[in-house]
N, C-alpha and C positions, 0 to 999 in steps of 0.2 A: 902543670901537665908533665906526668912524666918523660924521660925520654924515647921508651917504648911505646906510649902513647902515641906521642907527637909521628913517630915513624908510621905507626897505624892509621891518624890521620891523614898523612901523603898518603897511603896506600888507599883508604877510602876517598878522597879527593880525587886521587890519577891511578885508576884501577886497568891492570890489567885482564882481572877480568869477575864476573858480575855473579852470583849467586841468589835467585827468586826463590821468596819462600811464600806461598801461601797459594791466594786462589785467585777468583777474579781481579781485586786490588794488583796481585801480581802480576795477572796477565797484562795490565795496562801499564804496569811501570816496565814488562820485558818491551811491549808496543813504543813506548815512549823512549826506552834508550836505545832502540833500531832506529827511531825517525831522528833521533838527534845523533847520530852517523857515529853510535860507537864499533867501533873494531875488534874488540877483546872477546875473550871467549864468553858466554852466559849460559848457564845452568839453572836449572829448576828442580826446587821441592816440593814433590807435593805427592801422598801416597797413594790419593784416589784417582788421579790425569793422569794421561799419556805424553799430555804434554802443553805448555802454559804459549800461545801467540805461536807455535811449531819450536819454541825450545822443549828439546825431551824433558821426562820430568823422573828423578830418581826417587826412589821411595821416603827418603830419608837423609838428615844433617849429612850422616857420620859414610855415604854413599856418594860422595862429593871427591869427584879427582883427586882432587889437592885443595886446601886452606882458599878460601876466596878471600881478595882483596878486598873487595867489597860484597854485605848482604842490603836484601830489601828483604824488610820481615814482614811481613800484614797478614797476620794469624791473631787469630782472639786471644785477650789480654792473659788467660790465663797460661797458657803455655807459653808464652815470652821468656819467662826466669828461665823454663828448661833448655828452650831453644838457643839461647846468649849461655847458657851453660856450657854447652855442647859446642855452640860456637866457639868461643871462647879456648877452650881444652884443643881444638884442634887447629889451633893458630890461624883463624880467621883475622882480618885488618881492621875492618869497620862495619857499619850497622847500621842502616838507618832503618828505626822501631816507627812505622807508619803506625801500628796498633795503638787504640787508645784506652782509657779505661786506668789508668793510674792517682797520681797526684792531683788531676783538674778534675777527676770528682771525689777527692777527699781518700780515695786509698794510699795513703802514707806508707803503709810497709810493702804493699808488693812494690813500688817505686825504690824504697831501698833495697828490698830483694835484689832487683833489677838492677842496683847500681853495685851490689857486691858479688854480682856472678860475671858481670860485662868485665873483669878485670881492668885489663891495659888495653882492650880494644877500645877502638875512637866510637864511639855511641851517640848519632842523632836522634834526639827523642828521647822518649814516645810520643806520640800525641803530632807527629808532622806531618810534613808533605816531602819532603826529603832534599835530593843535591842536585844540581845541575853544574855541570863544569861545563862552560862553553866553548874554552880553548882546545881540551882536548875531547871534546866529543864528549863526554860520559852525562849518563846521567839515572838517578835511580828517586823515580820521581810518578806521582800516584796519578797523576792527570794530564789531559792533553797542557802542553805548554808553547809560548815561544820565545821570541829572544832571537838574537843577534850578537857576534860578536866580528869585528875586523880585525881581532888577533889581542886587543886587549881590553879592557873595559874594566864597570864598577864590580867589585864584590858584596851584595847584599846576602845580610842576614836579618832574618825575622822572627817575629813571635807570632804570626801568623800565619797559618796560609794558605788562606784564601788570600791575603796580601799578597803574598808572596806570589802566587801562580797568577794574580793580576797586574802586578807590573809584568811580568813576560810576555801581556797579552795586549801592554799599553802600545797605543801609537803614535811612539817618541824618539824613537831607535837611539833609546840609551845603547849605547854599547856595552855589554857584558862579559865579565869574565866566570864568576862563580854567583849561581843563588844558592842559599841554604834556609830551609823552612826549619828553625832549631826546636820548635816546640816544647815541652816541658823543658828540656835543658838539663835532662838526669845527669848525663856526665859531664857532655859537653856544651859548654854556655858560650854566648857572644864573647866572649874575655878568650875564651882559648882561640875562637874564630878569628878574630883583629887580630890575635898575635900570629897566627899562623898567614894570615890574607897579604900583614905588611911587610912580607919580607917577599911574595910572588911578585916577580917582577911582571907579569901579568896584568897587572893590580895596578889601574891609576888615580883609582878612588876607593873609598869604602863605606857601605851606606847599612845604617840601622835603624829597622825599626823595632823599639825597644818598649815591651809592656814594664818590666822588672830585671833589673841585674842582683844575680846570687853574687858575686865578691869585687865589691867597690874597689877594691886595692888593688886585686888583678886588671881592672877596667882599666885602671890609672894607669899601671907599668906598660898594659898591651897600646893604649891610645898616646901616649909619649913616646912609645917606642914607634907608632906609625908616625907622628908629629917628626918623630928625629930624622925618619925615611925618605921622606917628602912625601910622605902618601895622606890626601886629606881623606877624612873621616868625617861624616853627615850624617847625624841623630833626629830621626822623629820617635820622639817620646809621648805615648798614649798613656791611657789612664791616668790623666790629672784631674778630672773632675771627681765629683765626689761617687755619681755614676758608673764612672771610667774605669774607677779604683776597682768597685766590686764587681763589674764584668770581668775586669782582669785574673781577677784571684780563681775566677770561675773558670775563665777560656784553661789560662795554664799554670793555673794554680803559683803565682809570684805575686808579690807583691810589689805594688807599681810604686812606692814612695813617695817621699815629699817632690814636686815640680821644682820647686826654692831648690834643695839640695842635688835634686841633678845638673837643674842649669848650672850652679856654681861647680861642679863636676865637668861640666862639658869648658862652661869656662877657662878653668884651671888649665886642662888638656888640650886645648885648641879643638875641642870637636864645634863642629857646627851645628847648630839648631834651627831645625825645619817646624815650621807646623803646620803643613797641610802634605799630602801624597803629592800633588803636584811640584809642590817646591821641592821636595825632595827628589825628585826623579831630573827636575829642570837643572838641580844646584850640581845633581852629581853628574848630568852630562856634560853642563860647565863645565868641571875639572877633569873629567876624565878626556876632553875632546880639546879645548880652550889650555887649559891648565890656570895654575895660577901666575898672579900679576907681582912681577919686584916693586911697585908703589900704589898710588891713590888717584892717577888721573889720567882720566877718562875720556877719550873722544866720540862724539855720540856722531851717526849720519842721517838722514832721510831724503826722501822725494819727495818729503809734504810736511809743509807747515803745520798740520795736526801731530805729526807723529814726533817732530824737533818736543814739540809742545806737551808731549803726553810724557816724552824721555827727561825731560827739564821739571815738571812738576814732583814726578815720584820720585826724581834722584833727588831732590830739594827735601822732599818728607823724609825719606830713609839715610842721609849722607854721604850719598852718592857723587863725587866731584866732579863735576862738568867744569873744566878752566874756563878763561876767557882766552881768548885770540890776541897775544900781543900786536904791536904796528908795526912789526913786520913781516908777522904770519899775516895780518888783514892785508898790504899791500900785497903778498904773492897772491894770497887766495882771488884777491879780489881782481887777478890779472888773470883767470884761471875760470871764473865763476862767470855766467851768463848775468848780465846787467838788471834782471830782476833779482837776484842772490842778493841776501843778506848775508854777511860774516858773523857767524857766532859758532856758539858751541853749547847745541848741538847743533850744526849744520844741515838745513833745506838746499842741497845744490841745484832743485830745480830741474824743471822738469826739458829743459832747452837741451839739457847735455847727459838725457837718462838714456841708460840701456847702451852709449857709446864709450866702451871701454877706452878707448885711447886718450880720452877728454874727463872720464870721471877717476881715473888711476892716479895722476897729477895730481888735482883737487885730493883723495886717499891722503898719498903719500907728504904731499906740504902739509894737513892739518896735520899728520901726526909728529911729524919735525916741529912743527912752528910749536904746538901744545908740548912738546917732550911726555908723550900720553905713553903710558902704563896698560894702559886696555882699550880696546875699541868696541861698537858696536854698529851695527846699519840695519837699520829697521826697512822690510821686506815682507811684503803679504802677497803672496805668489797666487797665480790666478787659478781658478780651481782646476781639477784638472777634468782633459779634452777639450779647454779651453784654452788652444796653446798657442796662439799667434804670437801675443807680446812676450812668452816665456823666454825667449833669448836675451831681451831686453833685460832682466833680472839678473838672467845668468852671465852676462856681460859685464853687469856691475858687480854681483858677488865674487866672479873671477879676480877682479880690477883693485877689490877691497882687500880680497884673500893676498893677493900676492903684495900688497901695499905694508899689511900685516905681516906678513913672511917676512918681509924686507927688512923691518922695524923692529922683528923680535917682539909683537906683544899678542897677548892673549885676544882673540876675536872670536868674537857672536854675530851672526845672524838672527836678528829676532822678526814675528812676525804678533802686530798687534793682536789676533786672536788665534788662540794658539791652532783652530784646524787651519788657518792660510799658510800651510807648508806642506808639503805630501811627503810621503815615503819617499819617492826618486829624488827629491831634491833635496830631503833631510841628508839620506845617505851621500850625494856629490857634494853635498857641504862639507861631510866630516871627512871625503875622502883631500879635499878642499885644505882641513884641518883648522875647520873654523866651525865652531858649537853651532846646531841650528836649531835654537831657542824659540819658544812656543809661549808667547805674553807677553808682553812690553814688564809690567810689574813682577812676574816671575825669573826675567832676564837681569832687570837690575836687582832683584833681590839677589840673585844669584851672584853676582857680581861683587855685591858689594861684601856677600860672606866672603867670596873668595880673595877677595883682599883682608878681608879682619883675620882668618887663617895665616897668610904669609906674614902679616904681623902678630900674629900669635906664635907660630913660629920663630920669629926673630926674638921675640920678645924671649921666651924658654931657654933659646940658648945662653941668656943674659942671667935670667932669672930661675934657676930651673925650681919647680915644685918639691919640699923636700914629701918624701914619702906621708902617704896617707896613714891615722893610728884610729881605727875601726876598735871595737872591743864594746867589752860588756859596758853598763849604765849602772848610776846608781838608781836605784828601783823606790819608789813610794819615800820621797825623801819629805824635809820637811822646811818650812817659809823662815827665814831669821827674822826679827823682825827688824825695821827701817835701819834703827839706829846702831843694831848687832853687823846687820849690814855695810853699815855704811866704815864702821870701825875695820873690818877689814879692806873694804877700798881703799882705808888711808892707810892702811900697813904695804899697800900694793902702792901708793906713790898717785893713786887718783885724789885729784881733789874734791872734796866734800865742803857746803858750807857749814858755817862754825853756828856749832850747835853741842844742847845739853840733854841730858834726861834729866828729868825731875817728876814730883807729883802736886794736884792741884795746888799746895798752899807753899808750896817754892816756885812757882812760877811765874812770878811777878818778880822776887828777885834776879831769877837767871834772865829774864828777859830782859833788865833793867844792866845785867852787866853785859848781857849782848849786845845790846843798841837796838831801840825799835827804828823802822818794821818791824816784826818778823814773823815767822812762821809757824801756826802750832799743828803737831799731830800726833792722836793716840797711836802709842802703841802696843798693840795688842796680834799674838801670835794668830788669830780667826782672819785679821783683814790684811790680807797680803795688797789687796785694793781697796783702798781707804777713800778716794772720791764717792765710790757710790753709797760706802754708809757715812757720809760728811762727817770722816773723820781726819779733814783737812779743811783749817782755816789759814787765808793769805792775808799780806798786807798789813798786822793788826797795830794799830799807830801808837798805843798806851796803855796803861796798869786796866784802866776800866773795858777797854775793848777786849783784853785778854780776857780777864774775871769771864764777861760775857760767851766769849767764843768757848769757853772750858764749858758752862752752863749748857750750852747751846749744842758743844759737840757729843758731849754726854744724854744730852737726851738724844738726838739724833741714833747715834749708834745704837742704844738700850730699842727703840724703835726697830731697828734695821735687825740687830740680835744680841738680846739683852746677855748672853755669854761672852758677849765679844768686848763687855765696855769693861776696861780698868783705870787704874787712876795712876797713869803712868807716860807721859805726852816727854816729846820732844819738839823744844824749842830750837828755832835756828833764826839766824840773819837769815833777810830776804834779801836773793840774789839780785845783782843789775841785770838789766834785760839783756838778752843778750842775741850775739850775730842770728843764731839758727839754732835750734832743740832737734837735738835728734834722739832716739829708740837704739841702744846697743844691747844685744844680747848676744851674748856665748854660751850654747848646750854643746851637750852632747849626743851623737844618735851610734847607736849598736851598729847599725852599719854603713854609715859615713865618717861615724867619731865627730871631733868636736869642729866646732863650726861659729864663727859670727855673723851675726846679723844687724848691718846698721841700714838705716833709711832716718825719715821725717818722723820728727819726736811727737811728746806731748799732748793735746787732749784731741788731735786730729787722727794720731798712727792708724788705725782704724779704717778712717774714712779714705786716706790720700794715699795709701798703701804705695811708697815711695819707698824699698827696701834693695836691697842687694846681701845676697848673702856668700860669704868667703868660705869654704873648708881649708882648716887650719891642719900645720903650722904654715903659712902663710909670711910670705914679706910684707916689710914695709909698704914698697911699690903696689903691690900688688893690693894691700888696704889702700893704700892713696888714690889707685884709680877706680876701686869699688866706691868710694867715697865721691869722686868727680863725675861718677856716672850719675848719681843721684839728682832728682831734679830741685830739691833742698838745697844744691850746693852752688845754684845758681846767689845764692844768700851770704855765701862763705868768699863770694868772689866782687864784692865790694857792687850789691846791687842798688842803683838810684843812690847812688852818691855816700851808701854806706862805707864804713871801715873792711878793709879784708882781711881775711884772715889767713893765719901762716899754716898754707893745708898740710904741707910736708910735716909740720912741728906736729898738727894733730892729729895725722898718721899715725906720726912717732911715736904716741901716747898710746892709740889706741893699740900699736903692735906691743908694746912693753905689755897691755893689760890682757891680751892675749896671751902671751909669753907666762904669764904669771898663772891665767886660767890653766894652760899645758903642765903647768908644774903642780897644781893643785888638783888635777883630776884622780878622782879617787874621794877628794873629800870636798868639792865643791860639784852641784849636779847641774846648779846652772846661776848667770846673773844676770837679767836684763835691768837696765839703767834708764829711764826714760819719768821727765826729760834729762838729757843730758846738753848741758847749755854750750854753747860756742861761741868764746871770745875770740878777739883776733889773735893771739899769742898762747891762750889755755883752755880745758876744756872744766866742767866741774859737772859732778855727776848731785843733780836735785832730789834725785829720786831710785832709790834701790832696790830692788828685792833678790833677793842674792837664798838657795835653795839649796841645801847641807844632806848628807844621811842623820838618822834619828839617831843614829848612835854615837 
């Protein structure tokens, strides 16, 4: 973004004052930034009205006082390019293009038209629903909306929005500072939005929802850059089905990408990954109200045995750490606690001493000493409302909890097992409270528990930091080596391969004979890049007469399968020892992620047990070693039922050198997956190769 840009940005974000262009659409966006208590001056275009909601209306752009800070455009698509023309030339700030009719149905050039006449203005859209600043009043926005802000809150951006204008209407009193509905993303994309949202000190979260991002690289710089800020960042990423995809292309014309290659995206950056509306809205009130947590433990409360019960189960499923209560946390508590109490964690204090703040603040404040807890929560299902007898009794104990948490310095929720037992009045004394008032027991700890992988994500960055993302062109329509061409440059790369020959049928009872049987025969032929399904892989074979045979055997086979494909051309190899664990490693490349590996569960399973993790490269060590330990294959690597273990650092270390070596050959290699790739305890050997060149 230029630096002209960026100043026009400000200027459309925090406008002094507002410019309507069009008709109806416009009237309701003049309606909508008077209910949302803008102060700034507003003007209206429009040559055939007297006047748009009782703003007068000038005949024309170029009839306009002075340059607006901000426009609302919603005029039919065709005159867009002249009107951002026009705008443009007379030093207007920003824009947000409500009109549709561009890129999301396939018109390509007027969308560039559109993005070579907008110059250095800041340009929302087309194809949106526009801005809402909540801090300072603005907003230039197509529909009734709502929202709430106590002076800071999350910054959302969308690719939708109907989203968009439906969280403002949810009832969760996320706290809000900016929405923005970005729609097509002609100039300005998510990437320019993070970067500008993480420097508003406004700003104590930042939430996306993201069909497609236009420049992976800027994503990178802008969400590091909030990661360095302390401002978390929350991604729900749509269009991962196969469905998902082509809705997407359709709504705003992007393409949603690979699921694999964002998460490792979000990974890398410490962004968070939601996948439902709800957890996003639950995780960013988290942060924005709670904030996040300096460690991993956790104090849970309740007034019922069900709710200790329901808080203990899902944090068990999701890693969620509820400690135990050392013997001297259980003697205080238990000096503290009504004589039907149990001491644990999560904590039933019982219903002898609910609602009596002076009796349940002690009980607070010892568990959270005795645990040395990181975060807390107390589970609260407030009784509906006009039903308010017992309602002091809650707010008694939320008081008692909040300031126990105040005291202790740790992040604190309110949760209520279904999310409508909380009302608006009580949500809001919660957060004035400055304690999250969380809506689902499973949505609280999900929430939770990202906001701890976050602060260690964070930590981890400053350690480790990402070297820059290398995006770029691909090799296009390359072509298969075959096994053994393959496998010959693995061992100039330092991977080990087993020892093996090419030969053709009437040498291959010699060369097996100096290999040492077992061993392993397979055609090679440029047609079968996957040689199981036309059984052009024989295992195990013990002698001169099993070979003869298996050559017999695999030649008809293949001639069956596709008689083009059969030559008289087999490599023999020793058969490996069995080994720890097989895993699948591939390294491609994608045009806009750049190069990337991918390892999980090897061998004739990959398929079925889809056990993968994918890294974008260049990449650490570390950062392969714990893509690697996340796997549930690696349960195998860690000396399972009395196996050998293996040395995961060392085969990091192998797998980072063979990455290393892909980064230096891009250009002339397009991609190599290795599978199986065997796992001893001390090395790795790669069984099976197909490794994928340009033709030229």
């Amino acid at each position: 973004m230029t630096p002209a840009r960026r100043e026009n940005l400000e200027r459309l974000l925090k406008p002094r004052h507002i410019a309507f262009i069009g008709g109806r659409d416009a009237t309701i966006a003049v309606r909508e930034a008077r209910r949302r208590g803008f102060q700034g001056q507003m003007w209206a275009v429009n040559p055939k009205r007297a006047d748009l909601d009782g703003v007068g209306c000038v005949p024309s752009i170029s009839d306009l006082p002075e340059p607006p800070d901000a426009v609302y455009l919603a005029i039919p698509a065709a005159g867009v390019t002249d009107a951002l023309r026009e705008l443009e030339q007379m030093g207007a700030g920003g824009v947000v293009c409500f009109s549709a009719g561009f890129k999301e149905t396939g018109d390509i050039q007027s969308e560039r038209d559109l993005i070579e006449v907008a110059g250095d203005m800041a340009l929302i859209g087309p194809n949106c629903y526009g801005m809402i600043n909540y801090i300072d009043n603005a907003a230039l926005w197509s529909f009734e909306h709502g929202g709430w802000s106590p002076g800071y809150g999350a910054a959302i951006i969308t690719q939708s929005g109907m989203f968009s204008s439906d969280i403002t209407m949810s009832a969760r009193s996320l706290p809000m500072a900016y929405m923005v509905s970005a729609g097509n993303q002609a100039v300005l994309g998510i990437e320019e939005f993070l970067d500008a949202f993480a420097e508003d000190p406004a700003v104590r979260a930042i939430g996306l929802h993201i069909e497609g991002l236009r420049d992976i690289a800027a994503f990178e710089r802008a969400a590091l850059k909030a990661l360095d800020r302390g401002v978390p960042v929350v991604a729900l990423k749509t269009g991962n089905s196969a469905i998902g995809a082509t809705l997407t292309v359709s709504h705003t014309g992007s393409l949603s990408g690979s699921s694999e290659l964002y998460q490792a995206l979000f990974d890398r950056t410490g962004v968070i990954d939601v996948t439902s509306p709800s957890q996003f809205l639950e995780t960013l009130k988290y942060l924005c109200v709670a904030g996040a947590p300096q460690g991993r433990r956790v104090a849970g409360f309740t007034c019922s045995g069900g709710g200790a019960t329901m808080l203990a189960d899902h944090s068990e499923r999701i890693g969620v750490c509820f400690p135990k209560v050392g013997s001297a946390g259980q003697e205080s508590l238990t000096s503290l606690l009504p004589e039907i109490a149990t001491v644990s964690n999560p904590l039933d204090y019982t219903t002898p001493i609910w609602g009596q703040g002076d009796k349940t603040y002690p009980v607070f404040a010892t568990a959270l000493s005795a645990l040395n807890a990181d975060l807390a929560v107390l589970v609260q299902d407030y009784p509906a409302e006009g039903l308010d007898a017992s309602k002091i009794y809650y707010q008694n104990d939320a008081a008692a909890f909040a300031q126990a948490a105040q005291e202790h310095s740790v992040p604190a929720a309110i949760c209520a097992t279904l999310p409508e037992n909380l009302d608006r009045g009580t949500r809001r004394h919660l957060i004035e409270l400055g304690v999250a008032p969380m809506q689902g027991i499973h949505e609280t700890l999900n929430a939770m528990r990202d906001a701890i992988w976050w602060s260690e994500a964070r930590a981890r960055t400053r350690i480790d930091r990402p070297a820059a993302l290398r995006p770029g062109a691909t090799i296009q329509n390359p072509m298969v080596l075959t096994e053994d061409k393959g496998k010959s440059w693995l061992r100039q790369m330092a991977v080990a391969v087993p020892n093996g020959h090419v030969c053709n049928a009437a040498e291959a009872a010699g060369v097996a004979q100096d290999i040492g049987y077992p061993v392993a025969l397979k055609m090679m032929s440029p047609s079968l890049p996957h040689k199981t399904e036309a059984g052009a892989v024989a295992l195990g074979i013990k002698d001169a007469e099993g070979l003869s045979s298996a050559i017999k055997a695999m030649t008809a086979s293949v001639a069956a399968y596709d008689r083009a494909a059969v030559t008289d051309r087999f490599l023999i190899e020793a058969m490996s020892p069995k080994p720890l664990a097989e895993l699948i490693v591939t390294l491609r490349a994608d045009p806009q992620f750049g190069p990337s590996l991918v390892i999980g569960s090897g061998g004739v399973l990959t398929e079925l047990v889809r056990d993968a993790r994918t890294v974008l490269l260049p990449a650490s060590k570390d950062e392969i070693e714990r893509a690697l330990c996340s796997l549930r294959v690696a349960r195998l690597l860690e000396g399972y039922r009395g196996s050998r273990q293996a040395d995961i650092p060392r085969i990091a270390d192998a797998l980072h050198r063979l990455c290393t070596e892909f980064l230096k050959a891009r250009g002339e290699v397009a991609e190599i997956e290795i599978n199986p790739m065997f796992v001893y305890p001390d090395h790795i050997v790669a069984v099976d190769a197909l490794i994928q060149v340009p033709r030229s």
